[in-house]
C-alpha positions as CSV (number, residue, x, y, z in Angstrom):
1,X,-17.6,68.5,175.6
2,X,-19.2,65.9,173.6
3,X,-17.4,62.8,171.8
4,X,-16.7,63.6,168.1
5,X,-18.5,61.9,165.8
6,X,-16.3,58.7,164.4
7,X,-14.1,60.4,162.1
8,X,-12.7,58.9,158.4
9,X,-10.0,60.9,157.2
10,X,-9.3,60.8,152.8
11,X,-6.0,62.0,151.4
12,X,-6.2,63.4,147.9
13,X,-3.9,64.8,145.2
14,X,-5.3,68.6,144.8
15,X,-7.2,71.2,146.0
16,X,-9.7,70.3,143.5
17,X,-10.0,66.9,144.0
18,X,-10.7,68.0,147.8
19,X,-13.5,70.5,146.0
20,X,-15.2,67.6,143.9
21,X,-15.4,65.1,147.0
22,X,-15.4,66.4,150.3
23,X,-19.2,67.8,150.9
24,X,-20.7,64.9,148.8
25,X,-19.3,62.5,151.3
26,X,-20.1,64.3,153.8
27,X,-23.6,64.4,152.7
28,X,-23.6,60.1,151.9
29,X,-22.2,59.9,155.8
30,X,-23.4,62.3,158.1
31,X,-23.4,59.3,160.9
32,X,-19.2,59.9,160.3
33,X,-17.3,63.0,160.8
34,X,-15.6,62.9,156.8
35,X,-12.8,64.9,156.2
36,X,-10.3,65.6,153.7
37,X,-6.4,66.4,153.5
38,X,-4.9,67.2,150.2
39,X,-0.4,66.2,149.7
40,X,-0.1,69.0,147.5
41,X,0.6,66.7,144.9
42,X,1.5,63.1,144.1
43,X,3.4,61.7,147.8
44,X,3.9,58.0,145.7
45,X,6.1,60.3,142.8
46,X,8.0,62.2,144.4
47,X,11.6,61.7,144.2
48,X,12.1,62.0,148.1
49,X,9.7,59.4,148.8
50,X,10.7,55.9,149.6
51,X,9.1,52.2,150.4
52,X,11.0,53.2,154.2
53,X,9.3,56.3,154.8
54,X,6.1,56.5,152.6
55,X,4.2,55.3,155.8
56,X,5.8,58.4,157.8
57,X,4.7,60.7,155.3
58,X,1.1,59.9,155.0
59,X,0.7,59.9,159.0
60,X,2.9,63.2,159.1
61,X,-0.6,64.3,156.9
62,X,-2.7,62.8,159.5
63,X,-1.4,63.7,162.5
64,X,-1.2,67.1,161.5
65,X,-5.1,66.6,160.9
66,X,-5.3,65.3,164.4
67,X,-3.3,67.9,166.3
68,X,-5.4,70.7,164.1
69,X,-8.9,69.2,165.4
70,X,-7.8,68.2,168.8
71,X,-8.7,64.7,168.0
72,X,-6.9,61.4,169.6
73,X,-6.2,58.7,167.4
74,X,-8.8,56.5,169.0
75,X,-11.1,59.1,167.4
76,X,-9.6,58.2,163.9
77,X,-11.6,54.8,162.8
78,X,-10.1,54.9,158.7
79,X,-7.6,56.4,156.6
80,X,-8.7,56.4,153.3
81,X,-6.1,57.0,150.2
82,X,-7.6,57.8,146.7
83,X,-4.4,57.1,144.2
84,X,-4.3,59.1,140.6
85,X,-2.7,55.6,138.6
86,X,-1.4,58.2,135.9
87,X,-0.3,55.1,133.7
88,X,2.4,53.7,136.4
89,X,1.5,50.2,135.3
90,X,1.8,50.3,131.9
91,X,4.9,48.9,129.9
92,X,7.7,51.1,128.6
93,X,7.1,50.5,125.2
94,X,3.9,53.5,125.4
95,X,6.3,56.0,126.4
96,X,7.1,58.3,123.8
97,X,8.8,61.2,122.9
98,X,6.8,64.2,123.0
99,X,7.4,67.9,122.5
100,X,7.4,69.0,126.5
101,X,8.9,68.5,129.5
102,X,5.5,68.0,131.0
103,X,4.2,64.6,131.1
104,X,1.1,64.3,128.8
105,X,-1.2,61.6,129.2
106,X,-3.5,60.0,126.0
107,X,-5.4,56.6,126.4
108,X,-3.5,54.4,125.2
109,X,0.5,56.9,125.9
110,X,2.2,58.9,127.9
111,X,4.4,61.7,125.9
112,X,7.5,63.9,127.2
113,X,10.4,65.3,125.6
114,X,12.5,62.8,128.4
115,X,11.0,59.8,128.3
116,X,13.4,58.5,130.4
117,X,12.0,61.1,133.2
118,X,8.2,59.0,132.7
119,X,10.6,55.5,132.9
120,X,11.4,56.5,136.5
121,X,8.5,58.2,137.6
122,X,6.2,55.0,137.0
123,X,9.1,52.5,138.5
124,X,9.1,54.7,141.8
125,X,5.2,55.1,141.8
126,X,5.0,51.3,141.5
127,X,6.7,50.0,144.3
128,X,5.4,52.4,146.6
129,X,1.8,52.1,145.6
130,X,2.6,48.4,145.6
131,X,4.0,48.7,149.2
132,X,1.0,50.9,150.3
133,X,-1.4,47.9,149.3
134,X,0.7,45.4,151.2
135,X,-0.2,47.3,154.4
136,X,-3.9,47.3,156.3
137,X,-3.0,50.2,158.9
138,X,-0.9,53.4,159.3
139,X,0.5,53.4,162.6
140,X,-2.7,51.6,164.1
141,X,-5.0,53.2,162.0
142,X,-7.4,51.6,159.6
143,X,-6.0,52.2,156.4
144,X,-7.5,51.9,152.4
145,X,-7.0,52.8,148.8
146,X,-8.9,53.5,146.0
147,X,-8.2,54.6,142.4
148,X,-8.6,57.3,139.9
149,X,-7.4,56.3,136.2
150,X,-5.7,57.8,134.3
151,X,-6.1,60.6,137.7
152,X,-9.4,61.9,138.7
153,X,-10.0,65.1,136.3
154,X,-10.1,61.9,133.6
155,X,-12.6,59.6,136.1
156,X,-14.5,62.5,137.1
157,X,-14.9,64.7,134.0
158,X,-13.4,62.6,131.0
159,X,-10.7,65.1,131.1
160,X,-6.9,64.6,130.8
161,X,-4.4,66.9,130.8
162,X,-6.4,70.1,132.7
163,X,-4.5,73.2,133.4
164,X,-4.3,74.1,137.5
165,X,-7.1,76.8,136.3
166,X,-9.7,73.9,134.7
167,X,-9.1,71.7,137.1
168,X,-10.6,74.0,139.8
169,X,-14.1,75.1,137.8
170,X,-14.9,71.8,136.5
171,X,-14.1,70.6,140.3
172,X,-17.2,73.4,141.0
173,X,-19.6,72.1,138.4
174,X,-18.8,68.5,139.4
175,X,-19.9,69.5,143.1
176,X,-23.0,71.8,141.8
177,X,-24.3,68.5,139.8
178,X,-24.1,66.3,142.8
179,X,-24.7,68.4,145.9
180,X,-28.0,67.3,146.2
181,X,-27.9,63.9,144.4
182,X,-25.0,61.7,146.9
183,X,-26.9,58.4,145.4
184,X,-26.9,59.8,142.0
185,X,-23.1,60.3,142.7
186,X,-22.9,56.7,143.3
187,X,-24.6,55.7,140.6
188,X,-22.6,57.8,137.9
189,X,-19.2,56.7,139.3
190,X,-20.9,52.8,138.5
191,X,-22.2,53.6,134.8
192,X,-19.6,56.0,134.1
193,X,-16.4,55.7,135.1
194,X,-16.0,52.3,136.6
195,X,-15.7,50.5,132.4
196,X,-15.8,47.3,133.4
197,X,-13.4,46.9,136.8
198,X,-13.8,44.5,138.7
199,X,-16.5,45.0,141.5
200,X,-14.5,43.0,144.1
201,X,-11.4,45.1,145.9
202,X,-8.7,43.0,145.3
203,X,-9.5,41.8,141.6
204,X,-9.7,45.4,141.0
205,X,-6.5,46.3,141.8
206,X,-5.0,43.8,139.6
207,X,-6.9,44.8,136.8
208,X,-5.7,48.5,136.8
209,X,-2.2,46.9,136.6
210,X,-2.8,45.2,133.2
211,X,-2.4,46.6,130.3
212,X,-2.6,49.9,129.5
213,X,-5.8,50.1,132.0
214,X,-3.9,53.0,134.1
215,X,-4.3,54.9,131.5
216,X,-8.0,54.5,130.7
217,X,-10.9,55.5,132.7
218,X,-11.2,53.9,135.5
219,X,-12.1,53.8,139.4
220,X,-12.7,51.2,142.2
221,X,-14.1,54.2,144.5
222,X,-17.4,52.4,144.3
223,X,-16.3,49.7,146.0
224,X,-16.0,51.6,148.9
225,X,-20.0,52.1,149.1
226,X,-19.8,48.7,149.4
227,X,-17.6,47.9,151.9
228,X,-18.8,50.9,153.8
229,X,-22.7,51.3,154.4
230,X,-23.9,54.7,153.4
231,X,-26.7,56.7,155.5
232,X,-29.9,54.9,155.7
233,X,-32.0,58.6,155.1
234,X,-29.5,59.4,152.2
């Protein structure tokens, strides 16, 4: 049986997210075996997840992925993480009172009947996505992070606030734009979403924290073209 191919494994958010992505990158690195696991939500939210065990959870995901394609982790050569920042960063003072329960996201707010409920949610997602950047490996294994601001349906599509339903079709069109275009990918997530981040990693990630930036559109995902050379006959 042949060697697999090196293999890069990204964690996502949603089913959709999995839709937009996953067959564009494998187009930009066929030289790479690219797959993609979804957590069924935000792992860095929820209430069960700590700074302790965060690490344990993400290579519970990966491991799984191993044991599923018989692979051994010296087949595994990166872990990468693509965050939604859904306004964790910003100060308490633009949370307000809204009408639902749900959390509702504007450029420049987030809204919920509870506001206290946002308080927390942001406080929790900031120390764990705070630990996760500390840390350059999950149990051995290459490990980086990129984000989506305010989450991807806004990078993506200049959407916030999509039902399960929207999320999933413009997911499709996003992927029947792109499918044949990788570089044009590339290039859109530069003139189009990136609104003036940083374009080195670590300055990136401290402009995202500033301000209400989480809750703009944003994403350092090109970056990772950068630090990762894409196929020479793309």
């Amino acid at each position: 049986m042949p060697n697999p191919k090196p293999t890069v494994l990204f964690i996502v958010e949603g089913a959709s997210d999995k839709t937009a992505l996953k067959r564009i990158f494998k187009k930009i690195y066929r030289y790479k075996e690219i797959n993609f696991e979804v957590t069924d939500g935000d792992i860095t939210s929820d209430k069960i997840t700590t700074v302790r065990n965060i690490e344990n959870k993400i290579y519970d995901i990966v491991k799984a992925f191993m044991d599923d394609k018989r692979l051994k982790k010296s087949d595994m050569i990166q872990i990468v993480q693509i965050f939604d920042t859904d306004g964790a960063f910003i100060s308490d003072k633009f949370i307000e009172t809204g009408e639902n329960a749900k959390f509702e996201y504007t450029l420049t707010s987030i809204k919920c009947k509870y506001p206290q409920n946002v308080v927390d949610r942001n406080k929790r997602k900031r120390e764990i996505m705070e630990y996760l950047l500390s840390i350059q490996d999950i149990k051995g294994i290459n490990y980086d992070k990129y984000f989506m601001s305010c989450n991807l349906d806004h990078a993506l599509y200049n959407e916030q606030n999509l039902s399960e339903e929207l999320k999933q079709e413009y997911a499709d069109e996003f992927y029947a734009t792109f499918k044949d275009a990788p570089r044009t990918f590339i290039e859109f997530l530069k003139k189009e979403v990136v609104n003036g981040v940083p374009a080195l990693y670590p300055q990136s990630w401290r402009y995202i924290k500033e301000e209400q930036h989480s809750l703009e559109r944003h994403t350092n995902l090109n970056i990772y073209f950068d630090k990762n050379p894409i196929d020479s006959l793309l």
